[in-house]
C-alpha positions, 0 to 999 in steps of 0.5 A: 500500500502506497498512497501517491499525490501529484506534487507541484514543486516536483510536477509529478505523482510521487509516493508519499513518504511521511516524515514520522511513520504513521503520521500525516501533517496538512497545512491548508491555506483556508479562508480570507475571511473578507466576504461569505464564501461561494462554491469555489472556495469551499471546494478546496475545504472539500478536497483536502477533507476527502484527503484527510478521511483517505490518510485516516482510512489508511491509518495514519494520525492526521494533523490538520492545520486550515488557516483564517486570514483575518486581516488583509488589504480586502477585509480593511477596504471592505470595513471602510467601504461597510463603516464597519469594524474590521474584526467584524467583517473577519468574525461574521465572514469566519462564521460564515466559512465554518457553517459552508464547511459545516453544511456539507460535512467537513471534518473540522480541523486539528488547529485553525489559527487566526493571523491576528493571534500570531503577531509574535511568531510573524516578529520572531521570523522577520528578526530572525530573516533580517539577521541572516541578511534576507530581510531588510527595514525601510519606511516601517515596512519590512520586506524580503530580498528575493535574490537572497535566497537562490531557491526563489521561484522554483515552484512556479517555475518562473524566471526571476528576470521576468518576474513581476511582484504584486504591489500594495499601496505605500510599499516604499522604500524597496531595494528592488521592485521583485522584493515582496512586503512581510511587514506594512507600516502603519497608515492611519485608520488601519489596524496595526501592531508594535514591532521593532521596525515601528507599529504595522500589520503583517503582509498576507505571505508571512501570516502562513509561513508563522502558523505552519512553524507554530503549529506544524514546526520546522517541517511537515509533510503536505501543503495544499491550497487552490491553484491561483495560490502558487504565485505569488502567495506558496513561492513567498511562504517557501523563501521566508520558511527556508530561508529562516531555517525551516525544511517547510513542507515536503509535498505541494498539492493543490486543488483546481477552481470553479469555473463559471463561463470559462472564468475563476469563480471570485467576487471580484468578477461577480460571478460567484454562487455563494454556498449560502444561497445554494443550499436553499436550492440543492441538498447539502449532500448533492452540493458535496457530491457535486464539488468534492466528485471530480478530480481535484486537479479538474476545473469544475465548470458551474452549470445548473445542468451539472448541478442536476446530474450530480443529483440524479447519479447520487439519487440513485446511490442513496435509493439503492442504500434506502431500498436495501436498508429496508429489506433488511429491515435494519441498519447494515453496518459499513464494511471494514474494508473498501474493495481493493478497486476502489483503495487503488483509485484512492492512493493513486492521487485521489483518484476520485472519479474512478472510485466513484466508478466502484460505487456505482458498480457495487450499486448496480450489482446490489440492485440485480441481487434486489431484483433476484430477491438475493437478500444476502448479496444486496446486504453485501453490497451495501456494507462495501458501498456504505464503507466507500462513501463514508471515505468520501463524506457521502454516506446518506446514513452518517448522522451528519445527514440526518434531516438532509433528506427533510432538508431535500424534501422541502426544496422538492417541494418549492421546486414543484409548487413553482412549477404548478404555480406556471402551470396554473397561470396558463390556465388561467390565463385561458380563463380570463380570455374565455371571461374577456369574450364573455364565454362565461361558461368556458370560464365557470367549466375551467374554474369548476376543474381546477376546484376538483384538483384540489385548487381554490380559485379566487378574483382580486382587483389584481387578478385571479389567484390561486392557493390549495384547499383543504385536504 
């Protein structure tokens, strides 16, 4: 048995060797916290969490670090923008993301530090980079001097002749341009902190690199986060960590986006689907199949159309558990083991798509053993199915889902009254012709039809309206 994960740094699958024997270390760059979070970021909490189940199955004692952001350029220009405080924005957006990871069944993490509780560790890094000459002070601001470190960029595998730093207002006093900031200096109405190098708020690279030392030390096993965070964010988290001493992590994964039209699902673009407002509209259960099913390496590109296959494939997972469970007329406990097929996938980079292929067979074969009136092969079935979606955090059975299939209920039935609501629009819209021409018994005969089907038909100076009546 070998677990094997597609490595950035390396750009190939590798096999994962643990630093400790038995032990899994995972640091996840989690939210910033500057508004609710839409499907996009939540996909990578989904990732990692089916990555942290498989590490478990296996065996491993994972320690899962998932990071909050809590101060940033975003969270201060939005708390002047709302005339607001900024712990606030951070606080009500931080409860926001933990009810997105909550609601559709993520593991809540080992740790989850928050930037702002970390100054001292951020300060105790920039002393120690400025003492070794990869650090320098200028204007109150701190910043790092990236041809100090000759590792720099290896990552993204970009050309530090070509490089183009991404630069915040009042970074002065750069030595060179590519230097990026782990320390901004004080500007009125901002929230900052006493340093040696004058009052300031960290730079959002140095935040990551201070937290995994904390928590994770010298150095750890996995790195992950969302594709877009590999430059600059991961490049700058390495030269600060290495170049203060520090191993940093052994292996770099990271997730791909949510695509809506071609284009990264963000704010900023105004094409985000907040998990908030989805799961008024879709199960919570069905959203989790739906992001956490495709490779996590594959773009997932949003569509209601694939929101409704995503719920049609796992309508017929879950009819099949719910069809057997009554068979046997008792809960049939997940078995102690997944298939082999299945394991395979799973340690071969997460192989998602194709375990979900093993599931869908053992689903198929339980419902021919249903349909052959075989009692003990469905029951079989439906352990082994039951043991693979619970790797996946799928299993419709888990009390995490408990109420879920109310929860769908409730959305079937908004969804079906707004169909029948169309519908009986155009039917009384045929009424108000009929009465229009003063073909008053086409009128009374289509309202005495809807009254049998159960519908009260009532005139109102603004139009015919509809309700049920009593049953």
């Amino acid at each position: 048995m070998t677990i094997r994960l597609y490595d950035t740094s390396a750009r190939q699958i590798r096999d994962f060797v643990p630093l400790t024997p038995g032990c899994v270390s995972i640091y996840l760059c989690g939210a910033t916290v500057q508004s609710a979070p839409h499907i996009g970021h939540i996909r990578s909490g989904l990732n990692f969490d089916i990555m942290r189940r498989w590490f478990e199955y296996r065996g491993y004692e994972v320690t899962f670090v998932r990071n909050v952001t809590d101060i940033d350029d975003k969270i201060i220009a939005k708390a002047e923008l709302q005339g607001r405080p900024w712990w606030a924005i951070g606080y009500d957006n931080e409860r926001a993301f933990n009810a997105g990871y909550d609601v559709l069944g993520c593991l809540a993490p080992t740790y989850e530090p928050r930037a702002t509780g970390h100054i001292t560790e951020m300060v105790e890094m920039m002393r120690g980079l400025i003492e070794r000459g990869h650090a320098y002070e200028a204007d109150g601001n701190v910043y790092f001097d990236v041809r100090s470190f000759p590792g720099y960029l290896e990552l993204s595998n970009q050309d530090l002749d070509d490089l183009r730093q991404p630069s915040g207002e009042g970074e002065t006093g750069k030595r060179d341009q590519r230097d990026f900031a782990m320390w901004k200096a004080e500007k009125p109405g901002e929230p900052s902190w006493e340093t040696p190098w004058g009052r300031g708020r960290p730079g959002w690279h140095l935040e990551c690199s201070a937290m995994a030392h904390k928590y994770l030390g010298a150095a750890f096993d996995i790195h992950g986060g969302g594709l877009d965070l590999v430059f600059p964010h991961h490049e700058n988290e390495i030269a600060q960590a290495k170049a203060f001493g520090d191993d940093f992590a052994s292996y770099w994964v990271h997730n791909a986006w949510v695509t809506m039209s071609g284009e990264k699902m963000s704010k900023s673009l105004g094409n985000s689907v907040l998990v908030s407002e989805m799961v008024k509209h879709w199960r919570p259960i069905v959203l989790r199949y739906y992001l956490g099913t495709p490779h996590y390496r594959s773009m997932i590109e949003y569509s209601e159309e694939a929101l409704r296959e995503a719920e049609s494939a796992f309508a017929r997972i879950e009819g099949f558990v719910q069809r057997v469970t009554e068979k046997a007329g008792k809960a049939v406990a997940p078995a102690t083991e997944v298939p082999p097929a299945f394991a395979e996938a799973m340690d071969d980079d997460l192989g998602v798509p194709q375990a979900l292929a093993i599931v869908h067979t053992a689903v198929r074969q339980g419902n021919s053993a249903l349909a052959a009136d075989d009692k003990e092969a469905a029951v079989a079935r439906l352990a082994e199915v039951r043991a693979m979606l619970g790797v996946l955090g799928l299993d419709p059975l888990d009390p995490h889902w408990a109420g879920d299939a109310d929860r769908g209920e409730a959305v079937f039935n908004k969804s079906v009254h707004g169909v029948v609501d169309t519908l009986v629009r155009l039917v009384l819209q045929q009424r108000e012709a009929a009465r229009a021409r003063k073909d008053w018994g086409t009128a009374d005969a289509i309202r005495d039809q809807l009254n049998q089907s159960g519908l009260v038909i009532e005139d109102s100076p603004d139009g015919p309206r509809w309700t049920l009546g009593p049953r």
